[in-house]
C-alpha positions in Angstrom: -17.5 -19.6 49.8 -19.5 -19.4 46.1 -19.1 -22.7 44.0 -17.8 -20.2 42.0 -14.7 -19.1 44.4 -14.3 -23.0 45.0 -13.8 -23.8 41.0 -11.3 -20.7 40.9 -9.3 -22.1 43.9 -9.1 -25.3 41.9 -8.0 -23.3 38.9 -5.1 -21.9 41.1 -4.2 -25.5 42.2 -3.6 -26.3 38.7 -1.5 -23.6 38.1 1.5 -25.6 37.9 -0.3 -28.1 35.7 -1.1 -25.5 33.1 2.7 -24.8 32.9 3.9 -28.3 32.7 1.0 -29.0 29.4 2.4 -25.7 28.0 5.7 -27.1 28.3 4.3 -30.6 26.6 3.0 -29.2 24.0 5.5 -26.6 23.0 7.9 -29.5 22.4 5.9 -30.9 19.1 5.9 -27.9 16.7 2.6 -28.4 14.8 3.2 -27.1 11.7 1.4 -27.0 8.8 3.2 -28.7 5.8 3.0 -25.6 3.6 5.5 -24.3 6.7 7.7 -27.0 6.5 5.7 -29.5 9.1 4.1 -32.5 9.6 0.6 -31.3 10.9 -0.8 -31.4 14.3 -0.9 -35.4 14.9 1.9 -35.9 17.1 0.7 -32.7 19.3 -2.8 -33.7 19.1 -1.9 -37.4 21.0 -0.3 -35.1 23.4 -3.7 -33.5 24.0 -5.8 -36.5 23.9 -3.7 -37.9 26.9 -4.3 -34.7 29.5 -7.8 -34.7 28.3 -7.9 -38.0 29.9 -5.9 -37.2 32.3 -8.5 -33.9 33.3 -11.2 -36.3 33.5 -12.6 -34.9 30.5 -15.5 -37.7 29.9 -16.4 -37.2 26.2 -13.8 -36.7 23.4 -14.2 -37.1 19.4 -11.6 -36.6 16.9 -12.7 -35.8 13.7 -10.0 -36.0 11.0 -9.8 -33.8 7.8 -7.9 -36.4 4.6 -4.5 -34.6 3.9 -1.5 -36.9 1.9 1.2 -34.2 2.5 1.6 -35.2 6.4 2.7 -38.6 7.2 0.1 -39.2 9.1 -2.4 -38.5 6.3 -4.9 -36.6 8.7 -5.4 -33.0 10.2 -6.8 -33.9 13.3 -10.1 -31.5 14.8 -11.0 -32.3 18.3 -14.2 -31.7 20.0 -14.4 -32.6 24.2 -17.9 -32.5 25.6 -18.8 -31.6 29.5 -22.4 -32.1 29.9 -24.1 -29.4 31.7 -27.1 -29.0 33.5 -29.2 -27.8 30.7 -28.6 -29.0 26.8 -30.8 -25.8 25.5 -28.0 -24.3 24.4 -24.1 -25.1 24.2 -21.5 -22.9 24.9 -18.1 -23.5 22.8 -14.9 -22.6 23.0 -12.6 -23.0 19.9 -9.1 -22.6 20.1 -6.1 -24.0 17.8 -3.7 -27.0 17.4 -1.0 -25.5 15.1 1.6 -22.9 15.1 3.6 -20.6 12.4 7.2 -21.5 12.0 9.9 -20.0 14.5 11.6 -17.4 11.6 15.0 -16.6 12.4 16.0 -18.4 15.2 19.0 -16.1 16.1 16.3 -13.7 17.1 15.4 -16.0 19.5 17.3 -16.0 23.0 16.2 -19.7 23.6 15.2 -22.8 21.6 11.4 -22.0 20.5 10.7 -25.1 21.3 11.5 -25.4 24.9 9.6 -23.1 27.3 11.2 -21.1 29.6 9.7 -19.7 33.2 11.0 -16.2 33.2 9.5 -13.4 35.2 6.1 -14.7 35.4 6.2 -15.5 31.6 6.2 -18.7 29.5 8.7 -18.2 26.2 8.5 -20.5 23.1 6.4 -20.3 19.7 3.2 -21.0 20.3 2.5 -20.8 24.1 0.3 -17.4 23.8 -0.8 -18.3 20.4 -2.9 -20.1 20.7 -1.8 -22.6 23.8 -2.5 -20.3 26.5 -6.0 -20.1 25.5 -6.3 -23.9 24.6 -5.1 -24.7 27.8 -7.2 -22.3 29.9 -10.2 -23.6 28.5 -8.9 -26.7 29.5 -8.6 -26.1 32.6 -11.5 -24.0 33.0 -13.7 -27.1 32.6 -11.7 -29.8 34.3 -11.1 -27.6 37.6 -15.6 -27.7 37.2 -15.8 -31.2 37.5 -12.9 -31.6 39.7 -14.9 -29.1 42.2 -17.7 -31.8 41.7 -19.6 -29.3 39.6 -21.4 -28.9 36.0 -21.7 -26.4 33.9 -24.8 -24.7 33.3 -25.4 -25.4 29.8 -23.1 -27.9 27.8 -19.7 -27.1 27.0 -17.9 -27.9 24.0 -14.0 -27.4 23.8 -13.2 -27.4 19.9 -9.4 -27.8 18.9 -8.9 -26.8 15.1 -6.1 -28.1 13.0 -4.9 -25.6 9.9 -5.6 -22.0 11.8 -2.6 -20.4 10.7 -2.7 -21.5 7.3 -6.6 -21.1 5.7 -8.5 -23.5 7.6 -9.4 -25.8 5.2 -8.3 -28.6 7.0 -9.8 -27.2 10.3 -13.2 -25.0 10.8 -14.0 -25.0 7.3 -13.9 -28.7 6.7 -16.0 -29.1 9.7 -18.7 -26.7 8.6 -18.9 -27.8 5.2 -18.5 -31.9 6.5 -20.8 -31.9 9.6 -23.7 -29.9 11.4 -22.0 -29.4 14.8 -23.6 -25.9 15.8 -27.0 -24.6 16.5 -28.3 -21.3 15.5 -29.0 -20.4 19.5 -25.4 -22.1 20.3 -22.6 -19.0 21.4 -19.0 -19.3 20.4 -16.0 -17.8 22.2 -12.8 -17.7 19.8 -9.9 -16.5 22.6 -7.4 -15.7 20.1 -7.1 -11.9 19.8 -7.5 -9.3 22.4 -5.2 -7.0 24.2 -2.9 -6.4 27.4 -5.8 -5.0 29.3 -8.1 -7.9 28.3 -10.9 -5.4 27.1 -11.2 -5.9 23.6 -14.3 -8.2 22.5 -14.2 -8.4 18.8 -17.5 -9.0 17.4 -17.0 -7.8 13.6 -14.4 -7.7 10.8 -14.1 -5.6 8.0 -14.3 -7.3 4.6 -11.2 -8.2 2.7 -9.9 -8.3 -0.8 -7.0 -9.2 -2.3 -6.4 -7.5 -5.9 -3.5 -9.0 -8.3 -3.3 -6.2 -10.8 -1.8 -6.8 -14.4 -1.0 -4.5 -17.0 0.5 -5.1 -20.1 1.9 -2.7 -22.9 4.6 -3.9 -25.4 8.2 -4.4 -25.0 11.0 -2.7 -26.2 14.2 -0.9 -25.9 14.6 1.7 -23.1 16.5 3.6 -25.4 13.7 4.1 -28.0 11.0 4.1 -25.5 8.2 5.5 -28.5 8.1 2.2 -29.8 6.8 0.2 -27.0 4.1 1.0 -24.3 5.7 0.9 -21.1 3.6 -1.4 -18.8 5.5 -0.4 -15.7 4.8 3.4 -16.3 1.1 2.8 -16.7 1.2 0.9 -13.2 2.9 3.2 -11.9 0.4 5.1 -11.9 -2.6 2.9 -11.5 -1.0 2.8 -7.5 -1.5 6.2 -7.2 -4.7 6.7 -9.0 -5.9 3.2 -6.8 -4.4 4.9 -3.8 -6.7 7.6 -3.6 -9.6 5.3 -2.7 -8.7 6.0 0.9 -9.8 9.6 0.2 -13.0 8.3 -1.8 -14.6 6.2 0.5 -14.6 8.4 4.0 -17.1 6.9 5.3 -16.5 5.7 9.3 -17.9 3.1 11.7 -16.2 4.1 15.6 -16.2 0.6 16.5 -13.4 0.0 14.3 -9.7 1.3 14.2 -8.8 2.5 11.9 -12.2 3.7 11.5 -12.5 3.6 7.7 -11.8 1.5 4.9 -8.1 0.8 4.0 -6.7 0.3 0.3 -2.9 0.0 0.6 -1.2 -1.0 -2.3 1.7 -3.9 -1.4 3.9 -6.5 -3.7 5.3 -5.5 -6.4 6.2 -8.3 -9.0 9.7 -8.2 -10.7 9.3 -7.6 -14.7 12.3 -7.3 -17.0 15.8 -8.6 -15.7 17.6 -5.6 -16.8 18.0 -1.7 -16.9 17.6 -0.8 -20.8 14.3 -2.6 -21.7 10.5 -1.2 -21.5 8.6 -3.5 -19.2 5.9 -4.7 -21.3 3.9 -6.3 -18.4 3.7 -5.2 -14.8 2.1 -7.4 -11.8 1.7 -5.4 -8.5 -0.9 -6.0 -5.7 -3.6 -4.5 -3.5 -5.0 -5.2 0.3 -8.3 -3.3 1.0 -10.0 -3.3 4.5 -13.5 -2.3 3.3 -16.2 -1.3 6.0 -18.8 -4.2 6.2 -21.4 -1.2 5.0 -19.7 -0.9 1.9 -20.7 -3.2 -1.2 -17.9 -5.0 -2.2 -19.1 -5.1 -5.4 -19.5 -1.4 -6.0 -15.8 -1.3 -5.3 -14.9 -3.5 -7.5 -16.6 -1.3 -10.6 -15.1 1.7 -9.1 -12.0 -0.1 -9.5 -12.8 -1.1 -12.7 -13.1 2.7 -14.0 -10.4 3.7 -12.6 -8.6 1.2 -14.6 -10.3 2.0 -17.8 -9.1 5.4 -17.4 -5.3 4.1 -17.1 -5.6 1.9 -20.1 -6.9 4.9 -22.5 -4.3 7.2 -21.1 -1.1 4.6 -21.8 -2.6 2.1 -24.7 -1.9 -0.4 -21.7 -4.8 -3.2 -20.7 -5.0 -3.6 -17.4 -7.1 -6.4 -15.2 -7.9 -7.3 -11.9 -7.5 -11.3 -10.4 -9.4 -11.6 -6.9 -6.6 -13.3 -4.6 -8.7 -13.3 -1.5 -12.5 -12.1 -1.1 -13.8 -12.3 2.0 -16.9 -11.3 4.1 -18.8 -11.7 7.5 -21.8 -10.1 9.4 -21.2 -8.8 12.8 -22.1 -10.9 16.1 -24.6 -8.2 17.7 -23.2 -5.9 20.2 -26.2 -6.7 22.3 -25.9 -10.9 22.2 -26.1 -12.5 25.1 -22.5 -13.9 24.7 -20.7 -10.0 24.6 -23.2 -9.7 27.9 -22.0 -12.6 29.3 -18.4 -12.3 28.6 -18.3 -8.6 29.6 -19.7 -10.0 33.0 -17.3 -12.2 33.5 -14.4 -9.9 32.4 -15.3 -7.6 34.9 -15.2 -10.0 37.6 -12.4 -11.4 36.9 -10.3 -8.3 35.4 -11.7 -5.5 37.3 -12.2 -4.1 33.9 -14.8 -3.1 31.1 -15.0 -5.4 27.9 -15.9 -3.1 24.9 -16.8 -4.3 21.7 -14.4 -3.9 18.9 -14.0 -4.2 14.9 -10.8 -5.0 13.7 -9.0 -4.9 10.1 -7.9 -8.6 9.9 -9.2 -12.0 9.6 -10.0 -14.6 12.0 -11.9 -17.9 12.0 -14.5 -16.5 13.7 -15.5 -15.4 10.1 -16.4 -18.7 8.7 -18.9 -19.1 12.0 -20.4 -15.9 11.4 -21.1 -16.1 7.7 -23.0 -19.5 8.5 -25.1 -17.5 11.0 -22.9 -17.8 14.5 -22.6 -15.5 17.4 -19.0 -15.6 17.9 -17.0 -13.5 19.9 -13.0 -13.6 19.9 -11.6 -12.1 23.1 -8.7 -12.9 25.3 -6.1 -11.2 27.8 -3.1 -11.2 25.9 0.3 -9.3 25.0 0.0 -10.3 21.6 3.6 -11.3 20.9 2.0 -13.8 18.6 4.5 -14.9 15.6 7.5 -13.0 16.9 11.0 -14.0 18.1 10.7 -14.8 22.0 6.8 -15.0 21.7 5.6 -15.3 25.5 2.4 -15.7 27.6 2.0 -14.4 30.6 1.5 -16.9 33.1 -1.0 -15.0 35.1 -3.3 -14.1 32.0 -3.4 -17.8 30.9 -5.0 -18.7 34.7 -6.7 -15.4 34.7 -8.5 -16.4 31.3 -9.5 -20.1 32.4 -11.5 -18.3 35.6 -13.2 -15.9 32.9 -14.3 -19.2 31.0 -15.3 -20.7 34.1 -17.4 -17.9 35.1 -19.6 -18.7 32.0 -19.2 -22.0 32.2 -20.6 -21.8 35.3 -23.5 -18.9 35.0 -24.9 -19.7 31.3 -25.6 -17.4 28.7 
């Protein structure tokens, strides 16, 4: 039998320890206060205590100042394995809080208590991000309970503020502390698919357009003497619409393939039938190819809008909600090597590197100059009524993580 085989035995063993921690934890909702919470305190205590209780030797919490919880902290915890070489560490960053249950009469059980059914665990949070949290958990303790190390250092990293910007979790830590190296490799196991295939090593950039146009108020029954600010907008959708057909280009590794621009909210403006709006607020989400200059868009944008504002007698403007960028991990890093490795061994199946449309916080890492990776075996029932994980994916994942734990990078 490999060391290797012995560690995954040991995973199996712990099995029913994995269930009873997503059980633990599912019963303090970590909620950011924006949601209605109180943070991840309570929940983070929780972890500290089977971190202990894993034999996990080194553990540092490093708390982000935030006077909305009661506990006046956003707690960020790093736990340390030393491994046989320190020339590189390996980290694995997964996250403390969760998004609020919704309507709970969609649920068909109290969120907040887990239920075992059909080789699933029910209740919000346990796939996102809990079965990942605690399979890199696991993945290291069942090492050092098999009397092993790691081949490089390992590094568990457990964020606070995921769901909600960040800026009380990876964020404040890269802007507060130098934690990574340049030669360091991140895994980020929250995204992926059922077949556990999808590595996603780039995203496309994001902006977030607040358009505003304003004409001049006045009765809809003598519309001549206004300018009608809701017309004009009207409009500027459709003619802002038509980006999708403008910028064509395509990049395979992403689906959709091609940059998105889909207009969205729309703003109320007068409160009743018989007046001319005389100002208009609607909004934009574009999915822009990382090839594409933002800022080229943005002037396109701009003419298009200068076209509008002859045509109506309307001025129009553009407020950037959301701008966001990140270079892509290399398809060819030695973490996508290593993790497609391990994948197959584990999964009988062949990673394949990915794009996707949304954001993640492996785009902070990235920016600062990162390999990250975010992959994991998942149903993705993240945020919905009866969110679940599937028991066998959660011990499936902690053997993947294990695997390069155990063979380096």
């Amino acid at each position: 039998m490999t060391d290797l085989e012995k560690i995954f035995q040991v995973i199996e063993k712990n099995r029913n320890n994995m269930i009873t921690l997503q059980k633990e934890l599912t019963k303090v909702p970590a909620m950011a206060p924006q949601n209605g919470g109180d943070g991840e305190w309570e929940k983070s205590q929780v972890l500290m205590q089977w971190l202990d209780k894993c034999g996990i030797p080194n553990v540092e919490r490093i708390n982000a100042i935030d006077e909305r919880v009661s506990s006046g902290r956003r707690p960020n915890i790093i736990a340390t394995i030393p491994g046989e070489s320190t020339d590189k560490t390996f980290w694995i960053m997964t996250h403390l809080d969760v998004v609020p249950p919704g309507d709970t009469k969609l649920w068909d059980s109290d969120p907040f208590t887990v239920i075992e059914k059909k080789g699933c665990l029910i209740g919000r949070g346990v796939e996102d991000n809990q079965q990942s949290l605690i399979a890199s958990l696991y993945a290291a303790a069942s090492i050092l309970e098999a009397g092993f190390m790691p081949h490089y250092t390992v590094k568990l990293l457990f964020v606070a503020d995921e769901e909600t910007g960040s800026e009380y979790g990876i964020k404040y830590l890269l802007d507060n502390y130098k934690l990574f190296r340049k030669k360091d490799f991140i895994l980020v196991p929250d995204g992926g698919n059922e077949q556990g295939t999808m590595i996603e090593i780039a995203e496309k950039s994001i902006l977030w357009l607040q358009f505003r146009t304003v004409g001049r108020q006045c009765h809809a029954s003598a519309p001549d003497h206004g300018i009608n600010a809701f017309l004009a907008a009207s409009e500027l959708v459709l003619q802002l619409n038509k980006l999708n057909e403008e910028y064509k280009e395509e990049d395979p590794i992403f689906d959709p393939p091609v940059s998105t621009f889909s207009p969205t909210k729309k703003e109320a403006n007068v409160p009743n039938v018989n007046t001319i709006p005389g100002d208009d607020i609607f909004y934009m989400d574009c999915r822009i190819l990382p090839s594409i200059d933002l800022d080229q868009v943005l002037q396109r944008i701009t003419e298009i809008m200068s076209h509008i504002d002859k045509k109506y007698g309307v001025q129009s403007a553009y407020t950037i909600i959301q701008r966001a960028s990140s270079p892509a991990t290399p398809a060819d890093a030695p973490i996508v090597h290593t993790l497609k490795h391990a994948i197959k061994n584990i999964y009988n199946v062949e990673g394949k590197e990915k794009g996707i449309g949304g954001g993640t916080v492996a785009a902070p890492l990235r920016r600062k100059g990162y390999d990250t990776v975010v992959w994991s075996k998942i149903d993705d029932t993240a945020h919905s009524p009866n969110e679940y994980c599937v028991i066998d994916n959660m011990v499936g994942d902690s053997k993947v993580m294990a695997d390069i734990m155990m063979k380096g990078i």
